[in-house]
MDAnalysis code that builds the backbone (N, CA, C; Angstrom):
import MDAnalysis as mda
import numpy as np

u = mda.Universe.empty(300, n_residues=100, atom_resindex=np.repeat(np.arange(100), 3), trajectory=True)
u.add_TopologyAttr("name", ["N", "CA", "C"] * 100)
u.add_TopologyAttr("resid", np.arange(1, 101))
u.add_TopologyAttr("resname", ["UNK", "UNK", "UNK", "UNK", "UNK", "UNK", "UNK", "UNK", "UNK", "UNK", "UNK", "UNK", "UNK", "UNK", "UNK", "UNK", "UNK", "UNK", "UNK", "UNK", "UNK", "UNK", "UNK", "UNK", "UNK", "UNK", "UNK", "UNK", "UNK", "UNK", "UNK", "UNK", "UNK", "UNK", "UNK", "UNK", "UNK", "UNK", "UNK", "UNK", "UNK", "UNK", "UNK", "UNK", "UNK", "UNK", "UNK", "UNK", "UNK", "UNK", "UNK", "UNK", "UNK", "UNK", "UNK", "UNK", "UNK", "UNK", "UNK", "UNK", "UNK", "UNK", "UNK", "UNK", "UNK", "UNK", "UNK", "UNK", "UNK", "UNK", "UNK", "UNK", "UNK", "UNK", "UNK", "UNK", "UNK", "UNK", "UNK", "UNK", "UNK", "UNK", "UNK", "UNK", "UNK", "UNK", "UNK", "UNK", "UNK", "UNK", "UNK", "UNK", "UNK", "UNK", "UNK", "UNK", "UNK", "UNK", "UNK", "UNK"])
u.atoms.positions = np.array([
    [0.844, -1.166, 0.000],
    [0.000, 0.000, 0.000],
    [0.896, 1.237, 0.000],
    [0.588, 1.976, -1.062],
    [1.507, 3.362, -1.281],
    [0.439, 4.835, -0.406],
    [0.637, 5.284, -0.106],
    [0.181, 6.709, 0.162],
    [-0.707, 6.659, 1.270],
    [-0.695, 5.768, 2.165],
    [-1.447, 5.886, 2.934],
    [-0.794, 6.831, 4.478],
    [-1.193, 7.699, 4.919],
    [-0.217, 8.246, 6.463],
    [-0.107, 7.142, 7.434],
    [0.897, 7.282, 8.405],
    [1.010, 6.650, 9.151],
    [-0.113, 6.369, 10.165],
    [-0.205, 5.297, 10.363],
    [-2.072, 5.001, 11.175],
    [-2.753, 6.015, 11.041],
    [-2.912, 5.655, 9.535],
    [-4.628, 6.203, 9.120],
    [-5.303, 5.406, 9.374],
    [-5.132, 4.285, 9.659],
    [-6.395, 3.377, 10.178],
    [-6.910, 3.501, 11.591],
    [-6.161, 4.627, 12.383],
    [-6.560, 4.763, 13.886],
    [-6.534, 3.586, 14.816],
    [-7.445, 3.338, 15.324],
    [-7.325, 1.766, 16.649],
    [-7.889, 0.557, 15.609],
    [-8.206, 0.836, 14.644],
    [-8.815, -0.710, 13.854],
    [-7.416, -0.950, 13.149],
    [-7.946, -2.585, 13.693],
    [-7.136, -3.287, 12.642],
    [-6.599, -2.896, 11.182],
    [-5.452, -3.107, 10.819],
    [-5.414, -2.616, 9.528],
    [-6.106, -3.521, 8.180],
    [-6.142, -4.764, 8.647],
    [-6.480, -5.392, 7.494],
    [-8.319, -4.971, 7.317],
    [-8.968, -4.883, 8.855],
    [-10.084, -4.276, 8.787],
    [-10.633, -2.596, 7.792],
    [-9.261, -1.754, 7.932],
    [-9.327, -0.686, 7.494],
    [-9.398, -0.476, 6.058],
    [-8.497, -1.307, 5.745],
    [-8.290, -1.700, 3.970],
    [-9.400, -2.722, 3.414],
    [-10.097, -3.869, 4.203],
    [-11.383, -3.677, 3.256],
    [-12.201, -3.240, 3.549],
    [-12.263, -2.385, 4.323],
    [-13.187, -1.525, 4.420],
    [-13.136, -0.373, 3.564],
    [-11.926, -0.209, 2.821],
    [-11.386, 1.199, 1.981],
    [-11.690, 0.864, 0.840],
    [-10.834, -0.238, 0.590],
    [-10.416, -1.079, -0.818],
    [-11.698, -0.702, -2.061],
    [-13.230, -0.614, -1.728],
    [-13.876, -1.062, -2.702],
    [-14.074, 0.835, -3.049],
    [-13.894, 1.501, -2.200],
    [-13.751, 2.929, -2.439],
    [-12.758, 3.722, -3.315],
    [-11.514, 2.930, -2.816],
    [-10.170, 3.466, -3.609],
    [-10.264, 3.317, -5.088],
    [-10.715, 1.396, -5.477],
    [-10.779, 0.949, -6.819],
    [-12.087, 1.433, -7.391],
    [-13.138, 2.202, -6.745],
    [-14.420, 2.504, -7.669],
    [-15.102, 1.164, -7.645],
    [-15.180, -0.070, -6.634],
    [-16.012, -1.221, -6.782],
    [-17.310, -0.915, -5.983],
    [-18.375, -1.783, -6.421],
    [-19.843, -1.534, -5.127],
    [-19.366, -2.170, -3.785],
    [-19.758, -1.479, -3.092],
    [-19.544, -1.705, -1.699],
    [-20.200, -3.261, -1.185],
    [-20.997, -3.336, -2.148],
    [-21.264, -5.173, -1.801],
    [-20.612, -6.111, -2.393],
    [-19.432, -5.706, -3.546],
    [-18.580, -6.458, -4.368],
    [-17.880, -7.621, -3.204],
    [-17.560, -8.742, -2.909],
    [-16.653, -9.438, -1.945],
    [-15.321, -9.314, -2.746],
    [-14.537, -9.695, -1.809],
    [-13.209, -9.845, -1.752],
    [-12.343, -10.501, -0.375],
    [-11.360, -11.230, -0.666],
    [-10.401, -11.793, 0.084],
    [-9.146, -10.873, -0.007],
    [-8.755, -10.503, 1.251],
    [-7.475, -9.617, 1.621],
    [-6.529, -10.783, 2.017],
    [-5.442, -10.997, 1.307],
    [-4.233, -11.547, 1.903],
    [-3.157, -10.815, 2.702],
    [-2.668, -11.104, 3.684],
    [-1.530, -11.120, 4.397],
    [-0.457, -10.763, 4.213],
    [0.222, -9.886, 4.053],
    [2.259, -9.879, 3.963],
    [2.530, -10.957, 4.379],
    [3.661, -11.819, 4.054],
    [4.540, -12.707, 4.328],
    [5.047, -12.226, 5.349],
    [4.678, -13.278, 6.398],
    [5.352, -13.198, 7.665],
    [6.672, -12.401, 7.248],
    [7.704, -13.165, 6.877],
    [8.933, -12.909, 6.635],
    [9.466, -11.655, 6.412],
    [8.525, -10.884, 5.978],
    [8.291, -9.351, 5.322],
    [7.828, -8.580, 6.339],
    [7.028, -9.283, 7.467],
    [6.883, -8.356, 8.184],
    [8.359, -8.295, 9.504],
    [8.682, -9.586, 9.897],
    [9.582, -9.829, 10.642],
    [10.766, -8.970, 10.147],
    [11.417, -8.773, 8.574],
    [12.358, -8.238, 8.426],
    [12.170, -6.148, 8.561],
    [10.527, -6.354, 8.478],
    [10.783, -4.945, 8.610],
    [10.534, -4.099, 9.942],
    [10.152, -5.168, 10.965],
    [10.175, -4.626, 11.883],
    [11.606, -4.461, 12.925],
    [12.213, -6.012, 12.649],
    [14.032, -4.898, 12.598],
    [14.200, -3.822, 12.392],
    [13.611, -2.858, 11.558],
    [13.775, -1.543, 10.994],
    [13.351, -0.854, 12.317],
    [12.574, -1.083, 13.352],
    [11.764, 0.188, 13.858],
    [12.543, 0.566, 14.501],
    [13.749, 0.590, 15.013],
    [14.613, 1.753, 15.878],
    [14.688, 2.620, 15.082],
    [15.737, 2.060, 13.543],
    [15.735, 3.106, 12.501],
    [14.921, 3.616, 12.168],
    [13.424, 3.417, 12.047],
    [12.672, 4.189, 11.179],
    [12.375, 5.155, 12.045],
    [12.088, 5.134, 13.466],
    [12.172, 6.159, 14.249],
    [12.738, 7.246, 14.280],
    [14.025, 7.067, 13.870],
    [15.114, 7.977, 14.019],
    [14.852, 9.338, 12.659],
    [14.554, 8.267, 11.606],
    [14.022, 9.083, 10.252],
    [12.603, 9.856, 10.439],
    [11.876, 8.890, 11.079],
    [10.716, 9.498, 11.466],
    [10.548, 10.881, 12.176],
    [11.408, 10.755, 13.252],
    [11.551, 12.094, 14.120],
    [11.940, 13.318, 13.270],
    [13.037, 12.534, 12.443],
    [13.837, 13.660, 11.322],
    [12.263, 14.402, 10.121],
    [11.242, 13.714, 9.754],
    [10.795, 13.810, 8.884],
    [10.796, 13.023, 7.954],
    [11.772, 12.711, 7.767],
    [12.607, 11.849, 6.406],
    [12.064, 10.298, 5.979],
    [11.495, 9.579, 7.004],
    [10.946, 8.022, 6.361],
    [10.112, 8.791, 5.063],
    [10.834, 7.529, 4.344],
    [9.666, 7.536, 2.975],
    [8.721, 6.143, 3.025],
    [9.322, 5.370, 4.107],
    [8.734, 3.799, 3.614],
    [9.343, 2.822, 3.411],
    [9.086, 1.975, 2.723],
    [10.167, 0.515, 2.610],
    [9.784, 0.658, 0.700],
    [11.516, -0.026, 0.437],
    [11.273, -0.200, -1.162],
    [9.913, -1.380, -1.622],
    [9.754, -1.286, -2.315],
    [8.796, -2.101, -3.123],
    [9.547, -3.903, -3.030],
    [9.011, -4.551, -2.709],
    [9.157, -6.049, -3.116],
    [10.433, -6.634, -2.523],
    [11.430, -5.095, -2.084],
    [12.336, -5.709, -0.937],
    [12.468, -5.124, 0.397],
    [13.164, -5.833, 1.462],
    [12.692, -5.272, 2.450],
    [14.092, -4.191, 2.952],
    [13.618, -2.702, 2.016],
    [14.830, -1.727, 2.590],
    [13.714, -0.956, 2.999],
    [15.049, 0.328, 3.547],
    [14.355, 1.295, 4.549],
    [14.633, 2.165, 3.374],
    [13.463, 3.318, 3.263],
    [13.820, 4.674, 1.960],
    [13.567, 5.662, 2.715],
    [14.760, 6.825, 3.025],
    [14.699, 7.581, 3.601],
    [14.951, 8.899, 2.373],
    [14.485, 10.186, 2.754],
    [14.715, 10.924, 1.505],
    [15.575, 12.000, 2.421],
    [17.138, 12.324, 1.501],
    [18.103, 13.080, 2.216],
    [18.211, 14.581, 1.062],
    [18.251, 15.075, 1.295],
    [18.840, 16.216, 0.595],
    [18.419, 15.708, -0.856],
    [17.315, 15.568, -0.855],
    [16.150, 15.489, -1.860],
    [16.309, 14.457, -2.970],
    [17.299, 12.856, -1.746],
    [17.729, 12.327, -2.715],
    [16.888, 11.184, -1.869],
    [16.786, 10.298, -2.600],
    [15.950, 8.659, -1.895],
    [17.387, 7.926, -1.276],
    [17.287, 7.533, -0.203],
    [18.694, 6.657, 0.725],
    [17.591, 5.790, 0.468],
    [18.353, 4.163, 0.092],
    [17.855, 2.708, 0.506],
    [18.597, 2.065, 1.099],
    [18.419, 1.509, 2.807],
    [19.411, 1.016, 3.702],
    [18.567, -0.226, 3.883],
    [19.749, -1.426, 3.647],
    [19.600, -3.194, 3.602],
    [19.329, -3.723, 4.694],
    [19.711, -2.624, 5.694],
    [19.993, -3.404, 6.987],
    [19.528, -2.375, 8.373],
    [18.771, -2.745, 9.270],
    [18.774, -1.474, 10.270],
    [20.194, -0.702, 10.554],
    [21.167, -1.758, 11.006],
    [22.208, -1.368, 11.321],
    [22.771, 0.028, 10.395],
    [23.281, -0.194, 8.860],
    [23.604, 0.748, 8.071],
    [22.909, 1.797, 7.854],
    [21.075, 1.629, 8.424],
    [20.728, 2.798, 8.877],
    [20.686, 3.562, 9.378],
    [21.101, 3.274, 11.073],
    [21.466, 3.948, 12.196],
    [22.818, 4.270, 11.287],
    [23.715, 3.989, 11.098],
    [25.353, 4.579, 10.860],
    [25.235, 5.705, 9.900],
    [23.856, 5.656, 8.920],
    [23.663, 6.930, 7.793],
    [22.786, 8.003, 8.745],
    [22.691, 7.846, 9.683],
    [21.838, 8.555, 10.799],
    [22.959, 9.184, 11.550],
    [23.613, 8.558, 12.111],
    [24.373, 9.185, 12.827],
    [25.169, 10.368, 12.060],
    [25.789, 9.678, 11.035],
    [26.750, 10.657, 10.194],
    [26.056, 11.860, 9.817],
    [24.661, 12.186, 9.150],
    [24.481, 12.874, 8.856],
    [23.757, 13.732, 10.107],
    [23.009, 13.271, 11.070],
    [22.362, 14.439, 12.015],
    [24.052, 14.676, 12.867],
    [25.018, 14.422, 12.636],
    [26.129, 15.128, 13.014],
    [26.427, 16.090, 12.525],
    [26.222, 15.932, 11.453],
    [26.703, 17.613, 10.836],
    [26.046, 18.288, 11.161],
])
């Protein structure tokens, strides 16, 4: 999911929030059914490693999100997109730069 703010879904569930959205976003009737699948565990596990880092960007302004189909962190620096592989190399592009 692209463009959504950070908990726009408020206290509901997210998967609740999105079909509840879903038939609005695509222009479907609200009685259309549909099955919502899941992120891969794996996808979620690797990106929640991220949350010290994304914090850190977060505070800054700067999270953009995670890349598409892999699990990096996209931070936008001096109006450029950073993609970090690893929390770790995130915190170290964090440090260096809120030093200056």
């Amino acid at each position: 999911m692209f463009g959504l703010k950070e908990v726009a879904e408020g206290s509901r569930p997210l998967l609740d929030f999105v079909h509840d959205k879903l038939p609005q976003w695509l222009g479907l009737s609200p009685d259309k059914s549909f099955t919502l699948e899941r992120v891969h565990p794996e996808t979620i596990r690797q990106r929640r490693e991220f949350n010290g880092a994304k914090k850190l960007f977060l505070d800054m302004g700067t999270f953009r999100g995670f890349h598409l189909h892999l699990c990096k962190l996209r931070v936008l620096q001096n109006g450029k997109i950073q993609l970090f592989a690893s929390p770790r190399e995130a915190e170290e592009f964090h440090r260096r730069t809120s030093a200056s």
